[in-house]
Structures are given as structure tokens and as C-alpha cells.
DRENPA-3360 file (N, C-alpha, C; in nm, 2 decimals, always signed):
BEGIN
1 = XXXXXXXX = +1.51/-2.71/+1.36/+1.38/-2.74/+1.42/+1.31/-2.85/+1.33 ~ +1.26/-2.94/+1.38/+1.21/-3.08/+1.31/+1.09/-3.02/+1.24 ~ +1.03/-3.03/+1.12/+0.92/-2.99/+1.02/+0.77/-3.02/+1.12 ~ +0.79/-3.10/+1.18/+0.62/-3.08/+1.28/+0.62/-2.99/+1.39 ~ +0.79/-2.94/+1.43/+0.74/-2.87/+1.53/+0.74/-2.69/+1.46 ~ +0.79/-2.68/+1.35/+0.78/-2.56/+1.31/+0.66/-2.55/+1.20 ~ +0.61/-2.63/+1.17/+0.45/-2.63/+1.13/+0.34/-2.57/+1.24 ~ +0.39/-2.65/+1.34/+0.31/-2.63/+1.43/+0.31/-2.45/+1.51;
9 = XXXXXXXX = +0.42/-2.42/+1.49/+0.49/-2.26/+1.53/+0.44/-2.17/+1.42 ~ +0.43/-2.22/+1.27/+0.36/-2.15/+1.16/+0.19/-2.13/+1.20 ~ +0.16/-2.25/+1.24/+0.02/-2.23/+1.23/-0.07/-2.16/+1.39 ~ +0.02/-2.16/+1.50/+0.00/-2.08/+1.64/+0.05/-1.92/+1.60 ~ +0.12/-1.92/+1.50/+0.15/-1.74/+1.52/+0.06/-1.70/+1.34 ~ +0.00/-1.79/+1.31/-0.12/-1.76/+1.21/-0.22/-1.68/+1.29 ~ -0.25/-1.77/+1.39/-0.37/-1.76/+1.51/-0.34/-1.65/+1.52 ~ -0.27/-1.60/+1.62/-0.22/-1.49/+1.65/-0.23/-1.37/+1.58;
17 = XXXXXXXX = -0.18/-1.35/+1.46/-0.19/-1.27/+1.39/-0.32/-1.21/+1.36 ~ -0.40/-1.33/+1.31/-0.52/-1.34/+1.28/-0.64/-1.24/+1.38 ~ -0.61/-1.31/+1.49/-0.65/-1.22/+1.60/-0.72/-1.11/+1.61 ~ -0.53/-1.07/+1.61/-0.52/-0.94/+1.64/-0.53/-0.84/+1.52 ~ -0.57/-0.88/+1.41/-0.58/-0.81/+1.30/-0.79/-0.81/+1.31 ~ -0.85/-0.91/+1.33/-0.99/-0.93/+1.32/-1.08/-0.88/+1.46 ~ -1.01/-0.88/+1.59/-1.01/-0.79/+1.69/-1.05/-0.68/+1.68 ~ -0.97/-0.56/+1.65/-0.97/-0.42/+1.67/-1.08/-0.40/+1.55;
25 = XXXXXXXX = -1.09/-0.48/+1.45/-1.17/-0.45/+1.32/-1.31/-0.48/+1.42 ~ -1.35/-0.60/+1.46/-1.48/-0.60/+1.53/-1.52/-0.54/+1.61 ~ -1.46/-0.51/+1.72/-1.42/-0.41/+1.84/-1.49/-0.28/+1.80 ~ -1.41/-0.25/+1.67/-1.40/-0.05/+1.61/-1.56/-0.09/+1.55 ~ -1.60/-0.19/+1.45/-1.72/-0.16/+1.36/-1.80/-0.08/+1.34 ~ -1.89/-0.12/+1.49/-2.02/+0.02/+1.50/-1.94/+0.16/+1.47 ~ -1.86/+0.18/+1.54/-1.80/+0.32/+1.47/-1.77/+0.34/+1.38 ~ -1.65/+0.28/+1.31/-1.67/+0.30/+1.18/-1.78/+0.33/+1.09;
33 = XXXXXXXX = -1.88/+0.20/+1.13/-2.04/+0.19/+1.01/-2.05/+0.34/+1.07 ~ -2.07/+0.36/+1.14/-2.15/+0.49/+1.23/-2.06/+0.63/+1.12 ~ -1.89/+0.65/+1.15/-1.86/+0.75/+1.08/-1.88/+0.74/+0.90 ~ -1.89/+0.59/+0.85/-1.92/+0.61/+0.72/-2.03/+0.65/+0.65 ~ -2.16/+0.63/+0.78/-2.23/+0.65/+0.72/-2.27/+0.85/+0.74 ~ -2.24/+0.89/+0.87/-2.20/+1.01/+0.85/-2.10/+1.08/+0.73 ~ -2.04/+0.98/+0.70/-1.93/+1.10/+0.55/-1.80/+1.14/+0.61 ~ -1.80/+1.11/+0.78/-1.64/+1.12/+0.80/-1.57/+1.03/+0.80;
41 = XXXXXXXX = -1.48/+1.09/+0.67/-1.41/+1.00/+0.60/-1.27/+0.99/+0.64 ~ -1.25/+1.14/+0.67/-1.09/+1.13/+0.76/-1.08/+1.09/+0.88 ~ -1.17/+1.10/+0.99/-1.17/+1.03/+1.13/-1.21/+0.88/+1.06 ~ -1.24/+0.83/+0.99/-1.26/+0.70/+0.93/-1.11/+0.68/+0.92 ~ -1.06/+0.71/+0.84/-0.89/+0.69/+0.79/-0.82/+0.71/+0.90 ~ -0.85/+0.81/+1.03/-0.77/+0.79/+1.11/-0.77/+0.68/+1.20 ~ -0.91/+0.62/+1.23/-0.94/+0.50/+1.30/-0.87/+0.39/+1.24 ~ -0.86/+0.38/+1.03/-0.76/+0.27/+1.00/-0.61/+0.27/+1.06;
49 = XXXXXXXX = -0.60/+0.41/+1.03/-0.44/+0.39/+1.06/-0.41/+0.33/+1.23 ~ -0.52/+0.37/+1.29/-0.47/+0.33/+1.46/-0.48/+0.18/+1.43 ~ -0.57/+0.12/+1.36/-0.58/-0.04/+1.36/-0.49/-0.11/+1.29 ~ -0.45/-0.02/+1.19/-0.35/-0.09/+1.09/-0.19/-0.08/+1.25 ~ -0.15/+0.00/+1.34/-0.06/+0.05/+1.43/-0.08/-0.04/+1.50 ~ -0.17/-0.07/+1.56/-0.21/-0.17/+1.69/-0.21/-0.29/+1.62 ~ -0.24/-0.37/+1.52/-0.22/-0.50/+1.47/-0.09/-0.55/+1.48 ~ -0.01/-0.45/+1.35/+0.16/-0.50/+1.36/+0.20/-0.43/+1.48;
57 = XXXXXXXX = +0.18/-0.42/+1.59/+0.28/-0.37/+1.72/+0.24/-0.54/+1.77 ~ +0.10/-0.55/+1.80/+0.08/-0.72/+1.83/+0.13/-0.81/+1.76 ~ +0.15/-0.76/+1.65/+0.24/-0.92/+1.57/+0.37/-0.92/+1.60 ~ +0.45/-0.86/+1.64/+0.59/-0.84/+1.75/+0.66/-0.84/+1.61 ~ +0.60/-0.81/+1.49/+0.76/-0.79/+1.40/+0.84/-0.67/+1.40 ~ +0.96/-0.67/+1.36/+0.99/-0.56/+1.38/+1.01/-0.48/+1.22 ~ +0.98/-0.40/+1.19/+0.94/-0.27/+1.12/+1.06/-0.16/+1.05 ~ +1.09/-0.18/+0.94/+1.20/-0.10/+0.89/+1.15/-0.01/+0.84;
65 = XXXXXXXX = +1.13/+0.13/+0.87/+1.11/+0.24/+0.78/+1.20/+0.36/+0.76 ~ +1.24/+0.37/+0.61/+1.35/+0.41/+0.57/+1.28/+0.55/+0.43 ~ +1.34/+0.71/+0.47/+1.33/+0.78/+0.41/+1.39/+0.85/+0.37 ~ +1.40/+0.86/+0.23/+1.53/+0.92/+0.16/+1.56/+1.05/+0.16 ~ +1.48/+1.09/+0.16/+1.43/+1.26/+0.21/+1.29/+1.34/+0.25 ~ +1.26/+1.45/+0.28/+1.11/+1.44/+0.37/+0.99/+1.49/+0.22 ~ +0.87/+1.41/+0.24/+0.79/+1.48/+0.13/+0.81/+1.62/+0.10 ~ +0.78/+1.67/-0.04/+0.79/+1.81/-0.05/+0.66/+1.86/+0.02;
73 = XXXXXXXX = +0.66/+1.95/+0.08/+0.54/+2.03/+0.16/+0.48/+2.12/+0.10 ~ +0.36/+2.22/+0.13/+0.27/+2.18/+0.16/+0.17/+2.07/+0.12 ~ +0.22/+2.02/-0.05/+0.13/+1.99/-0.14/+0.08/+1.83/-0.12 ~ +0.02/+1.78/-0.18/+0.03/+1.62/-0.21/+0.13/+1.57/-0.23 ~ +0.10/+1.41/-0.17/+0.23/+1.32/-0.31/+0.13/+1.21/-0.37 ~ +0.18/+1.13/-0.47/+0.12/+1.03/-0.55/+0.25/+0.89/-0.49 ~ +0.20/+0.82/-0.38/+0.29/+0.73/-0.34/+0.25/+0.62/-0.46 ~ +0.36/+0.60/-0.50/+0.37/+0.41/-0.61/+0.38/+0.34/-0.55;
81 = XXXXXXXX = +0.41/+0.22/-0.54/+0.47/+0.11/-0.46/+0.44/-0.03/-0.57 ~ +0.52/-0.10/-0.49/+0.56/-0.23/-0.58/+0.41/-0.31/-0.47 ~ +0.34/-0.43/-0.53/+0.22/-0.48/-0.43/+0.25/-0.66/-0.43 ~ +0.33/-0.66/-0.34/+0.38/-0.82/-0.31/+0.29/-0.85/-0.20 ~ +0.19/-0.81/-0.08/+0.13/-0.86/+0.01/-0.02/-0.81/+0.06 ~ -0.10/-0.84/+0.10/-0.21/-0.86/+0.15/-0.20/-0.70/+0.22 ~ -0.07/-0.73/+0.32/-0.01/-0.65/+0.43/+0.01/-0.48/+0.41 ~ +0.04/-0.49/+0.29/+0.13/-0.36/+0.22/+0.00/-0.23/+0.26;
89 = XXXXXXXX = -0.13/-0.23/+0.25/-0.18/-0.15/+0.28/-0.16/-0.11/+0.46 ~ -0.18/-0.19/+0.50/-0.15/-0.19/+0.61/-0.03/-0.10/+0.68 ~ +0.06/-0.14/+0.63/+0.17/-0.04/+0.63/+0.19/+0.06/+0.53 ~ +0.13/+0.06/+0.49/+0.11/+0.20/+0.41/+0.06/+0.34/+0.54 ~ -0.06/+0.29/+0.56/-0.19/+0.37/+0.64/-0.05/+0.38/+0.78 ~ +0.03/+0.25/+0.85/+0.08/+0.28/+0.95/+0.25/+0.39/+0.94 ~ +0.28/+0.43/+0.82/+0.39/+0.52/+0.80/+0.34/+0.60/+0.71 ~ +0.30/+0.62/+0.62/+0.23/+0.80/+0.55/+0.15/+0.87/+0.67;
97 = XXXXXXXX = +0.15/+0.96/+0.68/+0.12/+1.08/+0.79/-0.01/+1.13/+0.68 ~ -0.11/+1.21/+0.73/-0.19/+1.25/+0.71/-0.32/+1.20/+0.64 ~ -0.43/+1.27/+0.60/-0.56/+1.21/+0.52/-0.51/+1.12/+0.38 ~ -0.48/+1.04/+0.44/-0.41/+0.93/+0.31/-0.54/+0.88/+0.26 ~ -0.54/+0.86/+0.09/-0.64/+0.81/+0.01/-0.60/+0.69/-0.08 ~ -0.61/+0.62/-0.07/-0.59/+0.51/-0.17/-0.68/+0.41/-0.25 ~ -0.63/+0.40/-0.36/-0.72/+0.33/-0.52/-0.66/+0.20/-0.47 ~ -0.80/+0.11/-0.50/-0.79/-0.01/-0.48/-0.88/-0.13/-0.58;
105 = XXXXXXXX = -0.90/-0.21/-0.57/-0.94/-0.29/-0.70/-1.09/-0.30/-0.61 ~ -1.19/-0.30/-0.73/-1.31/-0.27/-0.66/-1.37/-0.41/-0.64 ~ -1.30/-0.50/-0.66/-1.32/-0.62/-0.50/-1.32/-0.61/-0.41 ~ -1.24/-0.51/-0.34/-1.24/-0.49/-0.22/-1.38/-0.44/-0.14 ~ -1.42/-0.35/-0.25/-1.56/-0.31/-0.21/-1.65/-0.45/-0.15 ~ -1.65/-0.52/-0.23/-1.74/-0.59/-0.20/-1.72/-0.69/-0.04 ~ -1.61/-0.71/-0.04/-1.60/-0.79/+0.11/-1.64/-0.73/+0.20 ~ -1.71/-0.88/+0.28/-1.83/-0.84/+0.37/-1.78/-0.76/+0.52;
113 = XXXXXXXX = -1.86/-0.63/+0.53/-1.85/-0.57/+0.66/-1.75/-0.47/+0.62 ~ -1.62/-0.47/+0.56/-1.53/-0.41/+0.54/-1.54/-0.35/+0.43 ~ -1.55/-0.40/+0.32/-1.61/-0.35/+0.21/-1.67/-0.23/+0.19 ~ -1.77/-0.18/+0.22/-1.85/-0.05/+0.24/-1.73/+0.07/+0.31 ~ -1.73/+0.00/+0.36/-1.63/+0.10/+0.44/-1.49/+0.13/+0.41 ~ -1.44/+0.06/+0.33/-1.33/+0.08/+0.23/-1.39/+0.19/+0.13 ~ -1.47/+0.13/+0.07/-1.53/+0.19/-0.04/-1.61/+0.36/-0.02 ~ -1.62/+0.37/+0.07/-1.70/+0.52/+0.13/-1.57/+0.62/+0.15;
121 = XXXXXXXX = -1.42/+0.55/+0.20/-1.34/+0.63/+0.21/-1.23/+0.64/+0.14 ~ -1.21/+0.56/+0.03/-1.15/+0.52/-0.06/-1.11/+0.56/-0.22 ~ -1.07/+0.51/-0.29/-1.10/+0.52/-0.45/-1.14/+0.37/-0.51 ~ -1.24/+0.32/-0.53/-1.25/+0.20/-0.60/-1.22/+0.21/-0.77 ~ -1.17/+0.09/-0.78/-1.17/+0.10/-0.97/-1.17/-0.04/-1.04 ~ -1.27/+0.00/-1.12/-1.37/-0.17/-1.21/-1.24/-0.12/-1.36 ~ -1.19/-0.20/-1.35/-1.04/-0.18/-1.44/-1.13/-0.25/-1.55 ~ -1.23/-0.32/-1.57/-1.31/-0.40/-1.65/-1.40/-0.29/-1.74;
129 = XXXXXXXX = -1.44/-0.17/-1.66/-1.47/-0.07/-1.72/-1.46/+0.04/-1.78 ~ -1.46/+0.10/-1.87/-1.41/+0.28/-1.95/-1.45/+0.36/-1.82 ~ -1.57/+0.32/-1.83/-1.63/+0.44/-1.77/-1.66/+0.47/-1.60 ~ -1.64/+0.33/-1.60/-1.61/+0.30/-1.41/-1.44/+0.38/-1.36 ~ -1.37/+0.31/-1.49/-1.19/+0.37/-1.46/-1.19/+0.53/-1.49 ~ -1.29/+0.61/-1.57/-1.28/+0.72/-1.59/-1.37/+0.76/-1.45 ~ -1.46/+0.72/-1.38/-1.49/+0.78/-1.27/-1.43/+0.82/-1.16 ~ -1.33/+0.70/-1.17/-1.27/+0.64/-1.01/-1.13/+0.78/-1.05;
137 = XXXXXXXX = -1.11/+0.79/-1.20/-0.98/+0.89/-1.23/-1.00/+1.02/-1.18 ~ -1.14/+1.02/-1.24/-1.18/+1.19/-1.18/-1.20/+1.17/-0.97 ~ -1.27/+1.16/-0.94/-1.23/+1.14/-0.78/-1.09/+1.18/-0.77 ~ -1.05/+1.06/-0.80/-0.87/+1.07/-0.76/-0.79/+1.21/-0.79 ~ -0.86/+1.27/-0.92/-0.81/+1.38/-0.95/-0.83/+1.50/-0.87 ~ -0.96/+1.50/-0.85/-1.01/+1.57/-0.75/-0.95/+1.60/-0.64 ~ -0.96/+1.50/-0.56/-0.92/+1.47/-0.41/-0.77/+1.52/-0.38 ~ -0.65/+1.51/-0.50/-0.53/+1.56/-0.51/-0.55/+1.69/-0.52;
145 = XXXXXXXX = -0.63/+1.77/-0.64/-0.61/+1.87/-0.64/-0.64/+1.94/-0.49 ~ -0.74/+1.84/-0.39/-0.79/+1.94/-0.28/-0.66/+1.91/-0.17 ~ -0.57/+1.85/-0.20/-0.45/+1.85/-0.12/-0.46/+1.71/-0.06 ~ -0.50/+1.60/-0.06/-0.50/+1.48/-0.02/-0.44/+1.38/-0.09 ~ -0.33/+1.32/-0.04/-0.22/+1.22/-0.05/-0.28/+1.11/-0.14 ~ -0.22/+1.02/-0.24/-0.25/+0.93/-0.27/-0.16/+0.83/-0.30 ~ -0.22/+0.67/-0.24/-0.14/+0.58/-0.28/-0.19/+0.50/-0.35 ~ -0.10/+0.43/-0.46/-0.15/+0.32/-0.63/-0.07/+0.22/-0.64;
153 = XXXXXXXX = -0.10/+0.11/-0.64/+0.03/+0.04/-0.66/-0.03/-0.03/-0.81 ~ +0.10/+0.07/-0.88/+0.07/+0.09/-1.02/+0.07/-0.05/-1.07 ~ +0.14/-0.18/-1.06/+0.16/-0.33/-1.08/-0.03/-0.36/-1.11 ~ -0.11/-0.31/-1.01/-0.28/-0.32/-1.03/-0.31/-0.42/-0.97 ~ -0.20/-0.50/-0.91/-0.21/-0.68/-0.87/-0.10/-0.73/-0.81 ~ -0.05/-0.81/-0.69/+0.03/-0.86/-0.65/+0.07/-0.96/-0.76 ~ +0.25/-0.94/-0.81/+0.27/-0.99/-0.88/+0.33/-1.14/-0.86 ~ +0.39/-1.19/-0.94/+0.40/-1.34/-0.94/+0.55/-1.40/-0.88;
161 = XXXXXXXX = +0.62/-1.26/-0.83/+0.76/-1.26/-0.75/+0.79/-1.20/-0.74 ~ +0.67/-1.13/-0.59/+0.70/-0.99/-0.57/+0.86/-0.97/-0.44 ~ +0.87/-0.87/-0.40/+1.03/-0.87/-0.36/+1.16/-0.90/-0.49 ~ +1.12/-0.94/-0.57/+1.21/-0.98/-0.66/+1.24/-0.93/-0.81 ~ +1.07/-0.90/-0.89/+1.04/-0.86/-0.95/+0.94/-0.78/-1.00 ~ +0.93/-0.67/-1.06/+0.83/-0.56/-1.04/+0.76/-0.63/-1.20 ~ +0.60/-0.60/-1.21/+0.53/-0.64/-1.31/+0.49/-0.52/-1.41 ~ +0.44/-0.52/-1.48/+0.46/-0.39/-1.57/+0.35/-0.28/-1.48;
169 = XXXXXXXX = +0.39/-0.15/-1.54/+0.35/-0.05/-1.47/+0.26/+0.00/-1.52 ~ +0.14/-0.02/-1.48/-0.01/+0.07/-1.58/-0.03/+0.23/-1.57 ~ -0.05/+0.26/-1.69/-0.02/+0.39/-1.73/-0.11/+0.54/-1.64 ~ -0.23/+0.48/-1.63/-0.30/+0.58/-1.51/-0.25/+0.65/-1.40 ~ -0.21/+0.58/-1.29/-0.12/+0.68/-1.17/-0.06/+0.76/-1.29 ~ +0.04/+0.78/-1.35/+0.12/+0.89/-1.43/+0.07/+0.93/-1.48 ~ -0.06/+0.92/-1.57/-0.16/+1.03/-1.65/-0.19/+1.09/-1.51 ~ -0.25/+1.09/-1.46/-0.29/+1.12/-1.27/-0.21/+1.23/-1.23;
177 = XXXXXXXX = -0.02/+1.16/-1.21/+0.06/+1.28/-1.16/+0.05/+1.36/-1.24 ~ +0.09/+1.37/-1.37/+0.13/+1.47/-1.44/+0.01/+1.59/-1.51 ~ -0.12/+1.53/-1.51/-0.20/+1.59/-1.52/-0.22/+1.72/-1.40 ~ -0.21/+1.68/-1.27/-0.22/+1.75/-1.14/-0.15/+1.81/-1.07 ~ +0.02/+1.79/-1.15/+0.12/+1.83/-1.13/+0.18/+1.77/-0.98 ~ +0.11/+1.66/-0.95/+0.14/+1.58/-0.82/+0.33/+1.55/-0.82 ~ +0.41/+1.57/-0.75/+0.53/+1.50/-0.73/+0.50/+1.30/-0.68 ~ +0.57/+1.24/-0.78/+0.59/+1.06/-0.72/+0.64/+1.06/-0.62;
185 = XXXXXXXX = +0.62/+0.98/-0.53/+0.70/+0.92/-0.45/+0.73/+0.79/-0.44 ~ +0.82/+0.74/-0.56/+0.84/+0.55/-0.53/+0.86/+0.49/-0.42 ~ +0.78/+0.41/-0.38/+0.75/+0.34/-0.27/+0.78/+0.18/-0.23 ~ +0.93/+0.08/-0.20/+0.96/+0.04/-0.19/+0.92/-0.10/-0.10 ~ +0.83/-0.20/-0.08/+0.82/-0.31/+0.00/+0.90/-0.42/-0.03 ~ +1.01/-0.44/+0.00/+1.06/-0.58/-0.03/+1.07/-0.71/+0.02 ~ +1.00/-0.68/+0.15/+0.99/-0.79/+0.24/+0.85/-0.88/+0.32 ~ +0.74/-0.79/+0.25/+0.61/-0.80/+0.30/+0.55/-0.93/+0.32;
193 = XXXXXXXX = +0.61/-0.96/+0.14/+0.55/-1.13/+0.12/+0.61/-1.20/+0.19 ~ +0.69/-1.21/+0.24/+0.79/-1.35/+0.34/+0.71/-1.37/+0.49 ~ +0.62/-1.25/+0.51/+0.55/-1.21/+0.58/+0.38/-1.26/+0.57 ~ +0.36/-1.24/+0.47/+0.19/-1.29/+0.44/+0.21/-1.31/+0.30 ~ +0.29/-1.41/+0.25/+0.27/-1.47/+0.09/+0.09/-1.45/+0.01 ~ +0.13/-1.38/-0.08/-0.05/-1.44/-0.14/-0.03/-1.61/-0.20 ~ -0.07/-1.65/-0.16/-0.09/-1.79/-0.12/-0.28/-1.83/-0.11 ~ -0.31/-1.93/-0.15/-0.44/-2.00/-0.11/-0.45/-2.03/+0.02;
201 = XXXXXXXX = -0.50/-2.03/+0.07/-0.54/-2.03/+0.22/-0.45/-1.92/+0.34 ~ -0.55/-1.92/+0.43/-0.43/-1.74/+0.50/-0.32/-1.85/+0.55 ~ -0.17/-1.80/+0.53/-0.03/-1.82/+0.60/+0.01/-1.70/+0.64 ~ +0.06/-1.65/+0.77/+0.12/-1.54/+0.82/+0.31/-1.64/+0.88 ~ +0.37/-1.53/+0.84/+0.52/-1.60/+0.92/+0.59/-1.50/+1.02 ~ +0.67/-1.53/+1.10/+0.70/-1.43/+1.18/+0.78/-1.36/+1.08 ~ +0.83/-1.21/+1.04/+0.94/-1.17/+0.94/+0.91/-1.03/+0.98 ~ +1.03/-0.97/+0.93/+1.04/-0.88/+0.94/+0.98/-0.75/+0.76;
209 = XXXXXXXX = +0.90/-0.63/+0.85/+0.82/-0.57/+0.77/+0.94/-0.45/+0.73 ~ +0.98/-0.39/+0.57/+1.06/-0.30/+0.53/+0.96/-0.21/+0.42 ~ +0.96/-0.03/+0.44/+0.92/+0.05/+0.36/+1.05/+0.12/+0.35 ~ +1.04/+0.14/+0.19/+1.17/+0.26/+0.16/+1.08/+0.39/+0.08 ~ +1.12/+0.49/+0.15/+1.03/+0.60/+0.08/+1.16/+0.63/+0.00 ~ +1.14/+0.70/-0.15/+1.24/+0.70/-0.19/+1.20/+0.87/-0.24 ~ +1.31/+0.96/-0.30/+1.29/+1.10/-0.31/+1.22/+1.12/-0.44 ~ +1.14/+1.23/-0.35/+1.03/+1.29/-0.48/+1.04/+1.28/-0.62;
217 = XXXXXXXX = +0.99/+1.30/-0.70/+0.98/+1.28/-0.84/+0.92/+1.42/-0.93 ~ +0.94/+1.52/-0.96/+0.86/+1.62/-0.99/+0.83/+1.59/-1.14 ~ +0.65/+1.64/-1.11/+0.60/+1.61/-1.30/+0.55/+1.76/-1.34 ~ +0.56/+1.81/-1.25/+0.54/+1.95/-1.32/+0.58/+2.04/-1.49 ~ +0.53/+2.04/-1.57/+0.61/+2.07/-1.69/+0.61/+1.96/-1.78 ~ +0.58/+1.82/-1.72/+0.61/+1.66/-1.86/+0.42/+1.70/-1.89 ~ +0.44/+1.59/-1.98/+0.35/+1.57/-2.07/+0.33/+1.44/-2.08 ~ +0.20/+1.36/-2.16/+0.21/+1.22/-2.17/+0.31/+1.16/-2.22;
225 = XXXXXXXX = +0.41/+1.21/-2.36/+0.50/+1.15/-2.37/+0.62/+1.18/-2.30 ~ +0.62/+1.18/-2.19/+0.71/+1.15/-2.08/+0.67/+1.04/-2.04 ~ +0.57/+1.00/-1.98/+0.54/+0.87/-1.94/+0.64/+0.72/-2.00 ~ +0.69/+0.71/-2.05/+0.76/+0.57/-2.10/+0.86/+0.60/-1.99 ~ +0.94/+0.69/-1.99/+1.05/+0.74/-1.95/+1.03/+0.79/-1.78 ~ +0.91/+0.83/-1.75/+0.87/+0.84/-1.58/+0.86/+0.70/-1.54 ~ +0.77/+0.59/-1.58/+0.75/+0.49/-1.54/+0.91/+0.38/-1.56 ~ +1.02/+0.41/-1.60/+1.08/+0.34/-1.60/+1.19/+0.39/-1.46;
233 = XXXXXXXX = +1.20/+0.52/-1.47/+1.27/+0.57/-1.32/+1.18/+0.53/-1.22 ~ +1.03/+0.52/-1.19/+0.99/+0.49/-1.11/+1.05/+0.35/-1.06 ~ +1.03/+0.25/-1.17/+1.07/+0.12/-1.16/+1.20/+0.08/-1.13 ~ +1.27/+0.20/-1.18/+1.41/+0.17/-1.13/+1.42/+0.19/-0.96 ~ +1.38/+0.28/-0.95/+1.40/+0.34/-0.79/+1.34/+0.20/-0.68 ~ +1.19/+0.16/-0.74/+1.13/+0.06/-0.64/+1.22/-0.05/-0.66 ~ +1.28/-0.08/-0.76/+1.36/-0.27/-0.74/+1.45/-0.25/-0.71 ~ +1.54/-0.09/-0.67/+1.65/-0.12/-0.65/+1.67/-0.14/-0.48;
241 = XXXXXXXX = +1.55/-0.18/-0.40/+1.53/-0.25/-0.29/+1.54/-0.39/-0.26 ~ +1.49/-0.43/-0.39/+1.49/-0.57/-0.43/+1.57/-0.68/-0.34 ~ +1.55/-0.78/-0.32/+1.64/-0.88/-0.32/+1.61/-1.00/-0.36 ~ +1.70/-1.05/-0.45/+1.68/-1.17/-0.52/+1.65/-1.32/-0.44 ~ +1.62/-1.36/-0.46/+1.57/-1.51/-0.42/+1.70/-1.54/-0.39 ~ +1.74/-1.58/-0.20/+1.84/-1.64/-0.22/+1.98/-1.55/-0.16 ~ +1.95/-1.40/-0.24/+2.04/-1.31/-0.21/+2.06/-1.27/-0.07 ~ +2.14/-1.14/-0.09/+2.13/-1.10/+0.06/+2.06/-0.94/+0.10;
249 = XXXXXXXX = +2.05/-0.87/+0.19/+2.00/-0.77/+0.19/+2.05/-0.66/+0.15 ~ +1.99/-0.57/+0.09/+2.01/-0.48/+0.08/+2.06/-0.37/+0.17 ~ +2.20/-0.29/+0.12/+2.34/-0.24/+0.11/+2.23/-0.13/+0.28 ~ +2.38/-0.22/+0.39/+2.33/-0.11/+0.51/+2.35/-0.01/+0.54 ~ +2.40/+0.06/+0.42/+2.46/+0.23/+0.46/+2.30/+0.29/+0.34 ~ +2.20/+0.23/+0.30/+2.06/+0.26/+0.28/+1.98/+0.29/+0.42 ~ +1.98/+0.20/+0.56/+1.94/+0.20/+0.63/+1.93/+0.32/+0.72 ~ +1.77/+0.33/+0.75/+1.77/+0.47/+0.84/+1.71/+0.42/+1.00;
% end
């Protein structure tokens, strides 16, 4: 395809996306503002997930989700994940099942209209602060112990080649599991960025979206000096999704 006419197919299925992602957000608002400002926080999370569902069904990509075995039950999990895309929350909220909670960088708080409303149902964290990071810890601690799911993408930042390479793993999520006796669940995206690169100005591409849930992790019994040694099995489990620049996909007898 000649470079003007697939520029021009890049920037018509940007629209598109765009849309249908800024749509259902304006559409839903008053209710949202409405249940945030009420305190329902799970009918809030359930309204994300329907939006985060209904966006990628409109972006026509198609969706790999792949699980290695079923969460342990009744309890929580502490989902990890590698953070290569804009998107990855997105698909988070549209494959984890239940009152899912997620720690986010407290930028997000601030963006306008959405912001509050992230932040009312959320975990925010000023990584800039002792005492902001020790607030947002206790929450999070909390919220686990009361049986509510959480996801961290311990990286803290979309890294500099994500799908390819994981960025070091900040020590908190695992003071977190192991304090609460939460089981990991390493959380695999390998293909998100090819999809919405973080990039300066919005780019969306047509591509295909991949989650690997990968099997539990039990911290029951460790201690902090386990952590060197948890954070490196975590890390092993998430890249071994990976695909190198170039490579090819990953081995189809993984595929569910």
C-alpha cells in the first residue's frame, strides 16, 4: 500500500477509535459524577468495565485472552503486569471479573472530567511523596484485606520497549502481597503498544490486543527478604510472553 494511502487509513481508524472510546465516556458522565459522588464505587467500576467492553468491541480488534489456570478462590489476587500502553487498563477492567481496584499514578487524578472519578474509585499514588505512598499503601492494604482484587503495574511507567523489555520492578506491590498474604498473579500484555504506542500525539493502529494470565504465585509464609527472589519469578513469568522486535509470536501450544 503506497505511504499516503496508508497514512491516510492510520489517521481514519485514529478517528474511529477515538470516538468510540470518548462516546460512551460522555454519554455515561452524569452518572458516573452522580454514583461518585454517592460513594458507589463498585457500580462505578462496573459502568468502567461496560465502557472499557463496548470501546474495544467497536475498535473491531480482535482480543487474545489466555489463562493459565483459574484464580485461587475465594480470596483476592494482586494482578502485576508489564505497562507498554495507554490501553492496558482498559483491558484489564474488560477481562478481570469482579470489584477490581487499581493503583495508578496520581496524574491521572488530575485529568479533566475523568480524573475525580478515577480517583474516588481507585488507588492514587504521589510516588514523589513518603507520606502520600504510605497513604495510598494503607488503602490498598485495606481494600485487599476486605477481599477486593488488585491491579499494579509494578514497572510504575510505561517503559522504553515495552513488549520487548520489562523495566525494573518497584518494591511496593510485593511489600503489599506479602504483607496481606495476597497470591500474584503475573500479568502478561505483549501486544498493546503496536496498538496505541505511547507516542506524542494520540496514534491508534489497527492490531491485535493479547492478556496472559499466568498461575498464581502464593506469598503466604515469605518475608521481605524474599522479595529479590519474588520480583524476579514475577519478571520471568511476564517476558516470557515477550516478543522481540522483529521476532515471531509466541509458541501456539500457549494459546487458549
Amino acid at each position: 500500500m503506497p505511504a499516503f494511502l496508508r497514512y491516510i487509513g492510520h489517521r481514519l481508524y485514529t478517528t474511529w477509535a477515538t470516538f468510540w472510546f470518548v462516546v460512551p465516556f460522555v454519554v455515561t458522565y452524569p452518572v458516573q459524577w452522580l454514583l461518585n459522588r454517592l460513594g458507589y464505587r463498585r457500580q462505578l467500576h462496573t459502568l468502567n468495565r461496560g465502557w472499557a467492553r463496548f470501546s474495544i468491541f467497536m475498535w473491531g480488534v480482535p482480543v487474545e485472552v489466555v489463562r493459565e489456570s483459574p484464580a485461587p478462590a475465594p480470596q483476592p489476587c494482586l494482578y502485576l503486569s508489564n505497562h507498554g500502553s495507554y490501553v492496558d487498563i482498559m483491558l484489564m477492567f474488560k477481562t478481570i471479573p469482579g470489584f477490581l481496584n487499581m493503583m495508578g499514578k496520581d496524574s491521572l487524578a488530575r485529568t479533566p472530567l475523568w480524573g475525580p472519578l478515577f480517583a474516588g474509585t481507585y488507588v492514587v499514588v504521589n510516588r514523589g511523596s513518603a507520606v502520600a505512598r504510605g497513604r495510598s499503601f494503607a488503602q490498598a492494604r485495606k481494600e485487599l484485606l476486605e477481599g477486593r482484587s488488585l491491579a499494579v503495574f509494578p514497572e510504575g511507567t510505561i517503559g522504553d520497549t515495552p513488549g520487548e523489555a520489562l523495566g525494573p520492578l518497584l518494591d511496593g506491590a510485593f511489600q503489599l502481597a506479602i504483607s496481606t498474604g495476597t497470591p500474584i498473579v503475573p500479568v502478561s500484555m505483549p501486544l498493546n503498544h503496536k496498538f496505541m504506542p505511547s507516542v506524542k500525539g494520540l496514534r491508534v493502529r489497527y492490531a491485535k490486543l493479547r492478556i496472559v494470565f499466568h498461575a498464581p504465585i502464593e506469598t503466604k509464609g515469605l518475608t521481605p527478604a524474599d522479595i529479590p527472589a519474588l520480583k524476579a519469578q514475577v519478571a520471568a513469568q511476564i517476558t516470557d510472553d515477550f516478543v522481540p522486535e522483529g521476532g515471531g509470536i509466541p509458541e501456539p501450544s500457549r494459546w487458549r
